[in-house]
N, CA, C and O of each residue as an XYZ file, in Angstrom:
416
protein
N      11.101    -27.335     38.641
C      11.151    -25.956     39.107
C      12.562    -25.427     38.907
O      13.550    -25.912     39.459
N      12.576    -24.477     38.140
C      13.797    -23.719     38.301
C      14.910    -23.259     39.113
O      14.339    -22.614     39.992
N      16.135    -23.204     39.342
C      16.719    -23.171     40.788
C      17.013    -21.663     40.970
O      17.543    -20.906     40.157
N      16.554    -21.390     42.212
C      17.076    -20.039     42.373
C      17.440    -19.067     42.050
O      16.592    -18.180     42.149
N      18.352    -18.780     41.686
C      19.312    -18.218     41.004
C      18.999    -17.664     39.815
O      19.605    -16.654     39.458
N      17.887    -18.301     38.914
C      17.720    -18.502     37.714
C      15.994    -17.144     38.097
O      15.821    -15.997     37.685
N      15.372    -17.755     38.726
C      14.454    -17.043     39.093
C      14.750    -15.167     40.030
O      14.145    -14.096     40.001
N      15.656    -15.545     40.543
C      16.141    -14.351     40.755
C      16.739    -13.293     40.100
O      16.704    -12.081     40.312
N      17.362    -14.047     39.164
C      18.465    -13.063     37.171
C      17.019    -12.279     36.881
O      16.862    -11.058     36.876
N      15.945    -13.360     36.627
C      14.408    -13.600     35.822
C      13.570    -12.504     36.437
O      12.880    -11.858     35.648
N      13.495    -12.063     38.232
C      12.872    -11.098     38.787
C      13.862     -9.545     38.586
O      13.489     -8.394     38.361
N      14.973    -10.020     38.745
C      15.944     -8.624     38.350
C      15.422     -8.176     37.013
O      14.911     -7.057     36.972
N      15.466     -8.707     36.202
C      15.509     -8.279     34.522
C      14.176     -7.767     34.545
O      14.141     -6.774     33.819
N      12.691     -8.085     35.230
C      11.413     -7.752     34.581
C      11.330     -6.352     35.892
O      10.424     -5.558     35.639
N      11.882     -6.126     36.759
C      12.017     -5.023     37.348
C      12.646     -4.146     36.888
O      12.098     -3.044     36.920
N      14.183     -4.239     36.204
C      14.974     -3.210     35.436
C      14.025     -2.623     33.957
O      14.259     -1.596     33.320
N      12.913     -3.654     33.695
C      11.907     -3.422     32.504
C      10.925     -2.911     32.969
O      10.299     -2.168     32.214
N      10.469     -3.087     34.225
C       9.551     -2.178     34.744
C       9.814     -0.463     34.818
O       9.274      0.514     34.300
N      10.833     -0.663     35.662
C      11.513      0.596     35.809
C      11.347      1.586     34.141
O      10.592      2.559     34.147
N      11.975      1.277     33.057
C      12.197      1.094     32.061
C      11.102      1.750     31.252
O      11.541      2.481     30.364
N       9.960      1.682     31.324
C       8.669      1.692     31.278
C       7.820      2.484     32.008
O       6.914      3.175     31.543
N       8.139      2.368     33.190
C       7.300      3.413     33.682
C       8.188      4.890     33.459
O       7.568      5.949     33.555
N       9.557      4.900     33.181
C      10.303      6.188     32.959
C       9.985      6.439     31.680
O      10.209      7.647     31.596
N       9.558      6.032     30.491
C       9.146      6.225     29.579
C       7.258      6.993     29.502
O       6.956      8.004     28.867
N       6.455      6.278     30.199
C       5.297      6.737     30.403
C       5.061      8.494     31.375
O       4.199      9.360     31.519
N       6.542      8.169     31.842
C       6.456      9.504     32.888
C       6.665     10.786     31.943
O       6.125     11.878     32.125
N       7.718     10.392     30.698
C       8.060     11.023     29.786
C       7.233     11.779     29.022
O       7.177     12.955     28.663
N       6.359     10.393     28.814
C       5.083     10.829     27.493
C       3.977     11.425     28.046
O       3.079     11.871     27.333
N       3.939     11.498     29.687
C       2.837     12.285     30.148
C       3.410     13.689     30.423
O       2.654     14.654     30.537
N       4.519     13.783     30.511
C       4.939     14.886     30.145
C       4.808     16.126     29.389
O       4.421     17.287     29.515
N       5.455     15.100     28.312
C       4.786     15.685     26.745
C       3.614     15.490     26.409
O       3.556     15.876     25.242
N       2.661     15.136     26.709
C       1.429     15.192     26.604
C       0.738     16.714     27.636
O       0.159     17.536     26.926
N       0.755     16.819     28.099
C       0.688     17.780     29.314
C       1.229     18.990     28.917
O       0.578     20.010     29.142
N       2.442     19.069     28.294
C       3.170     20.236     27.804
C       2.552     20.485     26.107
O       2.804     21.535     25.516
N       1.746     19.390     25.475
C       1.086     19.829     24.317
C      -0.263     20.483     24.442
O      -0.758     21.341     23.710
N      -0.848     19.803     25.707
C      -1.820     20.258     26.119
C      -1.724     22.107     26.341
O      -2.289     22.947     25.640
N      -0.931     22.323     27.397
C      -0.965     23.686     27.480
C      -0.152     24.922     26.392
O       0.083     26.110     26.616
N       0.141     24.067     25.159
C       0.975     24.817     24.064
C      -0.715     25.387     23.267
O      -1.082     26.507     22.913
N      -1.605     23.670     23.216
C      -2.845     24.471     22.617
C      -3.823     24.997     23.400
O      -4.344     25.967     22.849
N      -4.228     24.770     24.347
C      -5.056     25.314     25.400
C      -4.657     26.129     26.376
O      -5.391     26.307     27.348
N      -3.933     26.498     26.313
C      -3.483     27.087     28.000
C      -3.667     28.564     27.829
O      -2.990     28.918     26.864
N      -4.313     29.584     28.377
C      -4.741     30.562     29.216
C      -3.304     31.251     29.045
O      -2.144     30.882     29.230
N      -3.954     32.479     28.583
C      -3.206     33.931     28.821
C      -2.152     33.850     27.241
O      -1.577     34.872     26.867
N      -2.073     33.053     26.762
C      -1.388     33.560     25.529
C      -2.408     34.228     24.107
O      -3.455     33.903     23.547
N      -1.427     35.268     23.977
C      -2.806     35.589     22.060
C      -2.355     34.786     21.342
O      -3.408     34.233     21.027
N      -1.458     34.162     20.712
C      -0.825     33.799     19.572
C      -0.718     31.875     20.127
O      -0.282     31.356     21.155
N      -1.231     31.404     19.103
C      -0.764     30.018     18.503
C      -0.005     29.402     18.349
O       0.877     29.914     17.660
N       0.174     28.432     18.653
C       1.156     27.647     17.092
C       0.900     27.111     16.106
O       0.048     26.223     16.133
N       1.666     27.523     14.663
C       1.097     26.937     13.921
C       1.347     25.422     13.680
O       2.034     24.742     14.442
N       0.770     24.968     12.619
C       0.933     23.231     12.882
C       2.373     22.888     12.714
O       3.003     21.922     13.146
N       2.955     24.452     11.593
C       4.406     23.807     11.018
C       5.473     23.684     12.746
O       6.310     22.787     12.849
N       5.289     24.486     13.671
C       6.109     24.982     14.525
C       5.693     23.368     15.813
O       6.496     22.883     16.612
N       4.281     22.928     15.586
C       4.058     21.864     16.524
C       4.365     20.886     16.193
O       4.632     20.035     17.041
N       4.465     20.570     14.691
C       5.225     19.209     14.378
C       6.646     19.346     14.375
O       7.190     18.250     14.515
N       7.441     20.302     14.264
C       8.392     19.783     14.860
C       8.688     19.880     16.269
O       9.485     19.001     16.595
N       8.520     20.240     16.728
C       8.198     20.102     18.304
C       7.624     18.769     18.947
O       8.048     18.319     20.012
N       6.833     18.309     18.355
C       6.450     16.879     18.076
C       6.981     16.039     17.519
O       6.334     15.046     17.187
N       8.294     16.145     17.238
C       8.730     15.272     16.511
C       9.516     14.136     17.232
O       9.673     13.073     16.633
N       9.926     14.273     18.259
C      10.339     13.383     19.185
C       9.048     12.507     19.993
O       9.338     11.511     20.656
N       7.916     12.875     19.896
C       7.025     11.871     20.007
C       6.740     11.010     18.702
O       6.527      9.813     18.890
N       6.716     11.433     17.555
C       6.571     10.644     16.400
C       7.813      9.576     16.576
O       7.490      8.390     16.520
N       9.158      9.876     16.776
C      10.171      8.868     16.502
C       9.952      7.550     17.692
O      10.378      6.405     17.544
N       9.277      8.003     18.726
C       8.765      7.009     20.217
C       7.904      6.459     19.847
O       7.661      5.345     20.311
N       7.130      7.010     18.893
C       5.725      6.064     18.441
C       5.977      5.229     17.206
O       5.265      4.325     16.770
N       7.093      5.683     16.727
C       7.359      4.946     15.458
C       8.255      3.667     15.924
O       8.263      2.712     15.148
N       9.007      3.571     17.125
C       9.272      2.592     17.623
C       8.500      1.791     17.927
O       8.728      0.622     17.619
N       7.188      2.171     18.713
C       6.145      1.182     19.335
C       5.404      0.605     18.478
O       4.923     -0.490     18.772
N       5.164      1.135     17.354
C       4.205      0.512     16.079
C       5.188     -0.473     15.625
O       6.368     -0.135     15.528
N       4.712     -1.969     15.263
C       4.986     -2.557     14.767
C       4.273     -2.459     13.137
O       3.185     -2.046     12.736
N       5.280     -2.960     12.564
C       4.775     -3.101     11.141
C       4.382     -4.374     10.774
O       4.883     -5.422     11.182
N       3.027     -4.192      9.613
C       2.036     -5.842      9.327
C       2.405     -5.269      7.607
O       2.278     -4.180      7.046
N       2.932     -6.677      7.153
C       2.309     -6.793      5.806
C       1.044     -6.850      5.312
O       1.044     -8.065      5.509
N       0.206     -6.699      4.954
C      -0.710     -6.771      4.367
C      -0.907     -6.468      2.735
O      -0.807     -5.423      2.094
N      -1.294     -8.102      2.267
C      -1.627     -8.062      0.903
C      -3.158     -8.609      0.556
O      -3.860     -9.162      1.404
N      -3.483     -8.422     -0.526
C      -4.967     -8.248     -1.329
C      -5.135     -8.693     -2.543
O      -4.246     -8.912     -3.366
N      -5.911     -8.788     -2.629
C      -6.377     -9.146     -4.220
C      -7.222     -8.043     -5.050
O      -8.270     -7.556     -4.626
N      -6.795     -7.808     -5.936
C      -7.922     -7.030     -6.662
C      -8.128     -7.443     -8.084
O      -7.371     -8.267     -8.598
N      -9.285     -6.815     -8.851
C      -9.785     -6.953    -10.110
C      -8.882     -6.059    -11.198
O      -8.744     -4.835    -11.178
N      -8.382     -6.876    -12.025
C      -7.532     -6.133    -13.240
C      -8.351     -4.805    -13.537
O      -9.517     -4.917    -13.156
N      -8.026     -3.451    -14.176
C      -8.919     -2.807    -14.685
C      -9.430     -3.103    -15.777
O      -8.902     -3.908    -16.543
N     -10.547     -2.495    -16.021
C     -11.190     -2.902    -17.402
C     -10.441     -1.911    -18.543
O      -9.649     -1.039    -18.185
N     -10.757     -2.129    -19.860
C     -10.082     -1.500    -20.802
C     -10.925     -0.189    -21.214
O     -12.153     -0.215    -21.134
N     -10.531      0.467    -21.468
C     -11.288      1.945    -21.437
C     -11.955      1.645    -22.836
O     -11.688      0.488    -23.162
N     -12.776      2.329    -23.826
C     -13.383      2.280    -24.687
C     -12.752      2.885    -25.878
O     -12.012      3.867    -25.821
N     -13.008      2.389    -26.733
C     -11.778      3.792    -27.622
C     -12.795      4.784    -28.059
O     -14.005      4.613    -27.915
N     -12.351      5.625    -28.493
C     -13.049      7.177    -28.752
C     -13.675      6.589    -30.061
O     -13.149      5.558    -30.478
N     -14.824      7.152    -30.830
C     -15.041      7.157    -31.574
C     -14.091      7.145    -33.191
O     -14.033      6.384    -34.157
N     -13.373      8.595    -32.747
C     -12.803      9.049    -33.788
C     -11.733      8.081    -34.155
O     -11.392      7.887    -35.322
N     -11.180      7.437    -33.055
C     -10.200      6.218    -33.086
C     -10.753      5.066    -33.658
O     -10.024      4.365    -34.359
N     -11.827      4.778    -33.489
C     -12.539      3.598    -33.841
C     -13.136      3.466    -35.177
O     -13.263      2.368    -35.719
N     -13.528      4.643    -35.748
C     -13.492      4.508    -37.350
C     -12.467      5.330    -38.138
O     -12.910      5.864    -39.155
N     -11.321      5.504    -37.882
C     -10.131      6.481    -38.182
C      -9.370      5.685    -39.473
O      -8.533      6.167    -40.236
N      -9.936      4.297    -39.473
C      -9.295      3.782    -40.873
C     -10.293      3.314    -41.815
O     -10.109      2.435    -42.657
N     -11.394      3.981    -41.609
C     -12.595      3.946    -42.797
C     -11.771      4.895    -43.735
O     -10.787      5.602    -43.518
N     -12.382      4.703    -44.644
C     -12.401      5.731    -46.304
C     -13.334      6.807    -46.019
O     -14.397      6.268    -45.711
N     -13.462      8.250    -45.970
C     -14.405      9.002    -46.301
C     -13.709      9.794    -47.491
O     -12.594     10.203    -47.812
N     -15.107      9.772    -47.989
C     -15.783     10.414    -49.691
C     -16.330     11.734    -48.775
O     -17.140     11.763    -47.848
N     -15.464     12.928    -49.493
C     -15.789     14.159    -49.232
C     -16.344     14.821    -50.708
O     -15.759     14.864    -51.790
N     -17.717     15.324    -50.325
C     -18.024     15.757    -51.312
C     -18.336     17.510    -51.504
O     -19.175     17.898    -50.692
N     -17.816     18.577    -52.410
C     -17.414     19.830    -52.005
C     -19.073     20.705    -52.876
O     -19.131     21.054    -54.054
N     -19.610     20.770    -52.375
C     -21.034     21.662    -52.859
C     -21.132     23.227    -52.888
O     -21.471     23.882    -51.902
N     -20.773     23.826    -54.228
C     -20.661     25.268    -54.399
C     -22.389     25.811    -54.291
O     -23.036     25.598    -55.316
N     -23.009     26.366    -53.329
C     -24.282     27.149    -53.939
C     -24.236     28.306    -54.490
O     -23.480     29.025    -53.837
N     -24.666     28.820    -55.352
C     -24.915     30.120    -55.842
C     -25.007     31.587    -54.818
O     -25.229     32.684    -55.331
């Protein structure tokens, strides 16, 4: 068992992370709440458009771009196949015999 001391550093630190955390969630309900009534909320005529909400949003993108972790992910796929050649390509080094027919 761990001595004291050690468990006590151990309860300080996951409380200063609690804390930590829930001031962050208080944040994002915030802004959640304040996006809410930018698109729904009563008594305004006019909108926003998407250009004016993403940046306005943009400080939630940089909070979420922290929380996402990034996965490699790789695959396998099938080479493509070779396209066909055109006709005109495909007999373009035959000989043609042109023959010129005057009718009356």
């Amino acid at each position: 068992m761990p001595p004291d001391e050690e468990l006590y550093a151990e309860n300080l630190n996951l409380k200063q992370e609690l804390d930590e955390v829930r001031a962050e969630i208080t944040m994002l309900n915030a802004q959640i709440e304040w996006l809410r009534n930018q698109l729904f909320g009563a008594g305004r005529s006019e909108k926003l458009d998407t250009v004016r909400l993403l940046l306005k949003l943009g400080e939630l993108g940089k909070l979420n771009a922290k929380a996402e972790e990034l996965q490699k992910v790789s695959y396998e796929r099938r080479a493509p196949r070779e396209k066909r050649p055109i006709p005109a390509e495909k007999f373009a080094h035959l000989p043609v015999k042109e023959t010129v027919v005057i009718e009356p």
